[in-house]
N, C-alpha and C positions, 0 to 999 in steps of 0.2 A: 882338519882332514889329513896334511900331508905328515902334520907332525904324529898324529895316531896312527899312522901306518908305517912310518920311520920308527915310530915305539918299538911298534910289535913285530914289523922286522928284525930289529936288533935283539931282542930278546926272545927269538924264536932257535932254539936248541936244544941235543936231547935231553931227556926229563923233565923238563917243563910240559905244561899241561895246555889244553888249550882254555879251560876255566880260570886260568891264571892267566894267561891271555886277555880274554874279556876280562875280570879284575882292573888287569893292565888297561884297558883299552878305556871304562868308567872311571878310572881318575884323571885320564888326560882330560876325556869330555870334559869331566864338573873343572878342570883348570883354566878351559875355556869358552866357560858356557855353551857348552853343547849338551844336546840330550841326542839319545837315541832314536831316529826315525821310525826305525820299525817297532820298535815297543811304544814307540805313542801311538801309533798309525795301526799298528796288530796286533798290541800286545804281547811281541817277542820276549821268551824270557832272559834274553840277553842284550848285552852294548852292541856287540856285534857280531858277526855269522863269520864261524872257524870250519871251513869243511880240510879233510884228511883223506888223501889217494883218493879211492873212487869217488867219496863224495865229491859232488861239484860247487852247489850253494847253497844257502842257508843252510848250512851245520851249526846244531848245536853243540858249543863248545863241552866237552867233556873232562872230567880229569884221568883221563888213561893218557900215559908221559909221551910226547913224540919219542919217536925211537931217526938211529942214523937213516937217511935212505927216503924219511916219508916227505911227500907232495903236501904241502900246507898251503892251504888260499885261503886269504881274508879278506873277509866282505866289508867296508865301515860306509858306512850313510849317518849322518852328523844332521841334525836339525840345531840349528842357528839362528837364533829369533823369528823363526819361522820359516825360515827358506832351508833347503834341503838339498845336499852334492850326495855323488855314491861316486866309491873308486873300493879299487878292489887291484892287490895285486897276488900272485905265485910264487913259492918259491920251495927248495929243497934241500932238506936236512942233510949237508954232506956225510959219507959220500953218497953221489947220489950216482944210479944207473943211467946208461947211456942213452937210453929210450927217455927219462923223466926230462935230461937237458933235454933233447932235440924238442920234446912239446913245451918248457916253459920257453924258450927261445922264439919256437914258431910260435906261441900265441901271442907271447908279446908284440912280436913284430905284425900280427894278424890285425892287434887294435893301433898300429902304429902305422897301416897302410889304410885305415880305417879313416883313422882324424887327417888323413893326408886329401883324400876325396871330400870330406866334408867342408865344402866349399858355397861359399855363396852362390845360388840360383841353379846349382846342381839337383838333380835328381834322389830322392831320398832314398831308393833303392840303388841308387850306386855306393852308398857305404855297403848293405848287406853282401853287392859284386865284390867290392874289395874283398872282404872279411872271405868269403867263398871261394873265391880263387888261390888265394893267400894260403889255406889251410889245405886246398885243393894239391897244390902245388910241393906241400911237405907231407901230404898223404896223410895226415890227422884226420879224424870224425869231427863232423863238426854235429855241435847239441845242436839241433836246429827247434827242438821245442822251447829254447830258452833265447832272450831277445831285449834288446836294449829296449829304452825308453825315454819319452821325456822326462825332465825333472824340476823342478822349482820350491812351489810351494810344498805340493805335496810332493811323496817317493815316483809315484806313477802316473804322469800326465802322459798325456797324447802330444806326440804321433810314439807308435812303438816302431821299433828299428829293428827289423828280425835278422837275426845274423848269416842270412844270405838271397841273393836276387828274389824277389817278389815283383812280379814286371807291370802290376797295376798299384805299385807305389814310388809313383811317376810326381808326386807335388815336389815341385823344387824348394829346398832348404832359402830361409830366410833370414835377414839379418836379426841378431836377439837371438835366436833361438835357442835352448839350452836343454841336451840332451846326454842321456847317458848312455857311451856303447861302452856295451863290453860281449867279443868274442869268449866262448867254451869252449875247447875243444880236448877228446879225447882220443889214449894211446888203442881205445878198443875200436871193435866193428861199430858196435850196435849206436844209432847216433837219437832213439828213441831213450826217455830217460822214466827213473820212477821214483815215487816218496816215500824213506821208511815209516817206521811205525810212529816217529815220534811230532809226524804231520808236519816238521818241517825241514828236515834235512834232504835233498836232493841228488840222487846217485845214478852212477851210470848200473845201467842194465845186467851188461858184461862183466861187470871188475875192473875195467877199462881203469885207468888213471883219468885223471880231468884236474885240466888246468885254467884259469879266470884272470884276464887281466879287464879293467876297465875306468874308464875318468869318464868326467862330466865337463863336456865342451859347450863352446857359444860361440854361433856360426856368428862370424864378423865380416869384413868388408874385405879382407884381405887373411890370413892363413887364420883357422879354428883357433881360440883362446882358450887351453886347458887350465879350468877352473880348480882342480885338484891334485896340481902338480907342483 
């Protein structure tokens, strides 16, 4: 996981492609036996999901070349002898505008006030308070149609972790538990989102930018274990 997203980090520059990305992305897998979750699980036609400025997740990687300036997030979810992480970081093709810093920064730190609450015997809707105030606070949109998850065996177990206060999901987090957050948030108004034509790329409404950070923790006895870091 960490090492395919150090991949594609470094080799995220302009002219490169994001199908040359995923390329990149399927021989780390087969170097360490990983397949793709979402193509065993959905049949995705890719290793992993490259979204570009407005899209936000699952993009299908393309070969139209990043250019300077654009907002790249990458999705990876790695199946591992059967078990299943997702992390997902942001990032921007220098130079980038002053608006694209301020939202990779604030999201990052969005899911980093996140895994800071996810504490044993805490409230599960106190992660979605974090995530909500956090973005609140740097005046970002937050997607609130999109929403973490459990994870293990499969990509999408229960409980779902929606990325902000839901005040009848009050069960307190338990020790083991192994979940994926990850905050959205975008530079536009509209925090309502929609799917283009290709049934799985995810975008914002407006043209907004959208930015995706996310790891896969296990609530412990003492501070979360990020399992994809």
């Amino acid at each position: 996981m960490a090492k395919t997203l150090a991949a594609l980090k470094d080799a995220v520059e302009p002219g490169i492609t994001p199908f040359e990305l995923d390329a990149l992305a399927g021989e780390v897998f087969e170097a360490h036996g990983a397949q793709s979750a979402p193509r065993l699980k959905y049949g995705a036609p890719v290793h992993v999901f490259i979204s570009v400025n407005d899209d936000i997740v699952h993009g299908l990687p393309t070969k139209k070349p990043l250019a300077a300036g654009d907002l790249v997030s990458i999705d990876v979810t790695p199946n591992v002898q059967g078990y299943v992480a997702d992390a997902a970081i942001s990032l921007a093709i220098p130079p980038a505008s002053p608006v694209v810093m301020r939202l990779l920064a604030c999201t990052e730190a969005t899911l980093a006030e996140a895994i800071k609450v996810a504490r044993l015997g805490q409230p599960l809707n106190r992660i979605g308070h974090a995530i909500q105030q956090e973005a609140a606070r740097h005046r970002f949109t937050l997607l609130r149609e999109l929403q973490g998850h459990g994870v293990g065996r499969a990509i999408h177990e229960k409980p779902n972790v929606p990325n902000f206060f839901h005040p009848t999901l009050n069960m307190p987090l338990h020790e083991s538990l192994v979940l994926a957050v990850e905050p959205m948030l975008s530079s536009g108004q509209a925090w309502r989102t929609k799917t283009k034509r290709d049934g799985w790329t995810i975008c914002t409404r407006d043209g907004g930018l959208a930015a995706h950070f996310e790891h896969t923790i296990m609530i412990t006895g003492d501070a979360p274990l990020i399992l994809t870091a």
